[in-house]
N, C-alpha and C positions, 0 to 999 in steps of 0.2 A: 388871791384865793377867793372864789366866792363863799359867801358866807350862808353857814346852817339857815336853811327856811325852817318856820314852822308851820305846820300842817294840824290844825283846828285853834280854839280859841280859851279851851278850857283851862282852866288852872292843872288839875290832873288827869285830863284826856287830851291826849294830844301827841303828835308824832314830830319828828325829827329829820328833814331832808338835808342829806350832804352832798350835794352836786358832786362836789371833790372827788368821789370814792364812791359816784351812783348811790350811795346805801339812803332805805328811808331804816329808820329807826322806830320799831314799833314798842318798845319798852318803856314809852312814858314816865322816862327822866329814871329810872332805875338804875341803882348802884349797886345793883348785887355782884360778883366780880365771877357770875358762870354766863355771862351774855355768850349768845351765841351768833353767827352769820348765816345766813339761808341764803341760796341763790335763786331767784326769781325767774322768768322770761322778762322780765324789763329791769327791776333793780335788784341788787344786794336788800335785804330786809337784815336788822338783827332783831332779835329775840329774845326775851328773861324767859325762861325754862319754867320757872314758877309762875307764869304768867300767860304758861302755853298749854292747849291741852290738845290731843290726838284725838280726833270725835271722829268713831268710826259707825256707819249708817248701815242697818237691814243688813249686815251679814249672818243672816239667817237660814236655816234647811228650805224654806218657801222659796226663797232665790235662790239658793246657791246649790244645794244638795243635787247629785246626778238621776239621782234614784225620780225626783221632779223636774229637773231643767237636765236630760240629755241634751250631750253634744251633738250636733249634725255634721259630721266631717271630722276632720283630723286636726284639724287649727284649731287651739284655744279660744273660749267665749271670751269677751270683754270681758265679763266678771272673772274667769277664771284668771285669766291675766292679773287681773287687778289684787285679786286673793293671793298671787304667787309673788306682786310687790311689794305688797303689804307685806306678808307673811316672811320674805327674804329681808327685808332692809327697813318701809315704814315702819313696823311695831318694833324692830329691838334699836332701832335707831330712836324711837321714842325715849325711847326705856333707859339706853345710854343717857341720853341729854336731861334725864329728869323731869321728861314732859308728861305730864297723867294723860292715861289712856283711857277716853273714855266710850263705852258703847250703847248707842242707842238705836233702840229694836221694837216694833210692832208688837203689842203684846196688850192686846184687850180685853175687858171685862163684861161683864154682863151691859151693865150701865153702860159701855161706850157703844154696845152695839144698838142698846133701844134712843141713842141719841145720836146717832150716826147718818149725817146728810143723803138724803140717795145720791148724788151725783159722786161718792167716795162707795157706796154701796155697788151702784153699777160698772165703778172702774176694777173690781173687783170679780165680776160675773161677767156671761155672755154674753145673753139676750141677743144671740143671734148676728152681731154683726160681723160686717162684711156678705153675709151668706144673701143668696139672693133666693126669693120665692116669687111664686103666683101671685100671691097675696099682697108683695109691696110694689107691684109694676102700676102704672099711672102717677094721678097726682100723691099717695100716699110712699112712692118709691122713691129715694134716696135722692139727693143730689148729687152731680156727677163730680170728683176728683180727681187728684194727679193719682197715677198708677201707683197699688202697693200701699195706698197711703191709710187705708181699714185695716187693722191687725185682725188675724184669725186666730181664737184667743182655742185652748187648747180646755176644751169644757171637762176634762178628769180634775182639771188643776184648779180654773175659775169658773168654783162652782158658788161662790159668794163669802164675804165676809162672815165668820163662825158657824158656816157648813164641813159638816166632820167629812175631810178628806178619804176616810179609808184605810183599808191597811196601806204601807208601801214596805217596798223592799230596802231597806236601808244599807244594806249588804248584800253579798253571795249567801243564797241561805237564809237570808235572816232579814226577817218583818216585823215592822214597828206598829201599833198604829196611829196613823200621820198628824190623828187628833184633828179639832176646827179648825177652820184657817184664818191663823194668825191669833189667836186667842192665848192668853198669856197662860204659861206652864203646858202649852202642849208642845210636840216632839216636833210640828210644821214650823213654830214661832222661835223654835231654841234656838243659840247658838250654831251655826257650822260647824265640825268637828274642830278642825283646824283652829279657828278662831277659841271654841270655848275653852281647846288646851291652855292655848295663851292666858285665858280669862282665869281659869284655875290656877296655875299656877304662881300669877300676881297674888293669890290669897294665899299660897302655900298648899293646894291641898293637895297637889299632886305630890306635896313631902320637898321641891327645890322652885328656886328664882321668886321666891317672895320679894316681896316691893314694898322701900318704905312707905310709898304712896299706892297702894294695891287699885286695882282698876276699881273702876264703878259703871253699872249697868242703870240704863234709863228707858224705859217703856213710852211709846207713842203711838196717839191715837190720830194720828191726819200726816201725810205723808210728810207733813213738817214736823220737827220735833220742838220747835222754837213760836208756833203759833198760838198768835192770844197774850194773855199773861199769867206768870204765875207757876209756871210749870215746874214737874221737879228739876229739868234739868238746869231751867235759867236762875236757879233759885240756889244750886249746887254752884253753878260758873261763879253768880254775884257773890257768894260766901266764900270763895277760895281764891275770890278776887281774879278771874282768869278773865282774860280781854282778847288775846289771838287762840282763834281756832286753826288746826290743820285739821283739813277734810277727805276723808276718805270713804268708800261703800259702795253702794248701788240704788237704785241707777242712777247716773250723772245728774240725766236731765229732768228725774222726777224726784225722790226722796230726797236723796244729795243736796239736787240743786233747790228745791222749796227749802230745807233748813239750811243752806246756805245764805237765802236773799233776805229769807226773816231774820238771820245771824248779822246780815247788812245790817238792814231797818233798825238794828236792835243798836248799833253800834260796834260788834265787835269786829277784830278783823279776824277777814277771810282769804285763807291761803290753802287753794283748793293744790290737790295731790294730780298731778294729772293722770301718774301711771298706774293709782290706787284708787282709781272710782272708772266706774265700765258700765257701758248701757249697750243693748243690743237694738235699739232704734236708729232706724238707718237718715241717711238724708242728709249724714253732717251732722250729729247732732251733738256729738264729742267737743267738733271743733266750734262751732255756734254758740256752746258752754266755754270751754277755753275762750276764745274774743269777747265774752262778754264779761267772765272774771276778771281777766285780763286789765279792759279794759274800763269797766266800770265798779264791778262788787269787790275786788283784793288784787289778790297775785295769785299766779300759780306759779307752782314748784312741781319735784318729784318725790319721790321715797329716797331712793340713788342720791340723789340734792342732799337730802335730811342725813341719811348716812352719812357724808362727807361735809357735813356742815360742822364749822373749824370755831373754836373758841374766841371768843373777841377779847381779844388786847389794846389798851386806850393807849 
């Protein structure tokens, strides 16, 4: 039989590989008797539940609402897919397993908008690109790219970080108004429908499915939720001692994946969801994310995986 490798050096950080059985062991010698197995695309993973949390990203009306991001066509957007796994199998399969749910959402303040980089300022606005003028033909005109590759940003929507959107129609009939964009406590930055149900009723307010670990919400100011230090969220994880993230939200390759790579750097592990995070940038850019979790930042798994993920017996 070959024998358990260990994977780091720490006294209490450290993992567990078992050739025997593919599984790495990410529970850091835990003896709690709820472990559980995850099926990976490369290994078996097990997992303490106490030790796990669901960190679900930007599921918010700015992304996600139709009344902002109409469909084009009859297929489901990647986000919406991704909202329909979550919503089927990652969050109550959380919920089964004991894993805290936690979400974190764009929600800024006066202070982060007068300290806020232009380079997150402009990815937020127009200012015209892709469109071509008079005015930028010669040495002042664009260099040339592969096709497709300047998005045409939809200027009703980015019209810049806490410019008040307007009214919108949140329903048949019925107008909200959409508030600044992305500014904490407006109706653009809230919840999703879907998702805030969830988020309610881990508190009880909806009156059923209260949790003894009720969710927790966390506000971010930089596409990463994990950058710098100090933050509330990493200050929440170090406090309740949690070390494996499961990653879900939008988009893969931006929000997602920056608090994913700082969730690397930081040390914790990462087991990104694949059928519960969606980006609508084309190019491959799903699977570019899968191969590089993959292979470098964790594992990836499913929601479906997490569902069917079987108690471990020593």
């Amino acid at each position: 039989m070959v024998p358990t490798q260990m994977i780091g050096h720490g006294a209490t950080n450290f993992w567990r590989y078992e050739p025997g059985c593919n599984t790495i062991d990410l529970s850091r010698g835990s003896k709690s008797n709820d472990l559980i197995s995850l099926r990976t695309t490369t290994q078996s993973t097990r997992l303490d539940p106490e030790k796990t949390a669901l960190l679900l990203i930007d599921l918010q009306n700015f992304f996600l609402h139709p009344a902002v991001r109409p469909r084009a066509g009859d297929k489901p957007t990647p986000a919406e897919a991704a909202t329909n796994a979550l919503l089927s199998a990652g969050i109550p399969a959380a919920r089964h397993h004991g894993i805290r749910v936690i979400w974190l959402c764009w929600g800024l303040t006066e202070n982060d908008l007068r300290t806020m980089p232009p380079a997150i300022m402009r990815t937020f606005s127009c200012y015209e690109a892709g469109q071509s003028s008079k005015d930028h033909i010669g040495k002042n005109g664009p260099l040339p790219s592969a096709p497709n590759m300047v998005r045409i940003k939809n200027p009703a929507l980015y019209k810049g970080l806490g410019t008040d959107l307007g009214t919108v129609e949140s329903a048949a009939n019925k107008t909200v108004p959409g508030g600044r964009v992305l500014m904490r406590d407006s109706w653009n930055a809230a919840l999703y429908d879907p998702f805030d149900q969830e988020y309610k009723k881990s508190h009880g307010i909806l009156g059923d499915n209260t949790q003894s670990k009720p969710d927790v919400l966390f506000h971010k100011n930089r596409m990463s939720g994990l950058w710098g230090s100090g933050s509330e969220l990493e200050s929440f994880l170090e406090r309740e001692g949690i070390s494996t993230l499961l990653l879900g939200g939008v988009n893969t390759d931006q929000c997602v994946g920056s608090t994913l790579t700082d969730a690397f750097s930081k040390g914790y592990d990462c087991i990104m969801l694949r059928d519960g995070v969606g980006t609508g940038t084309p190019f491959g850019a799903s699977e570019v994310w899968e191969w590089n979790v993959t292979n470098c930042w964790g594992f990836v798994s499913t929601c479906e995986a997490l569902k069917n993920a079987s108690k471990y017996s020593n």
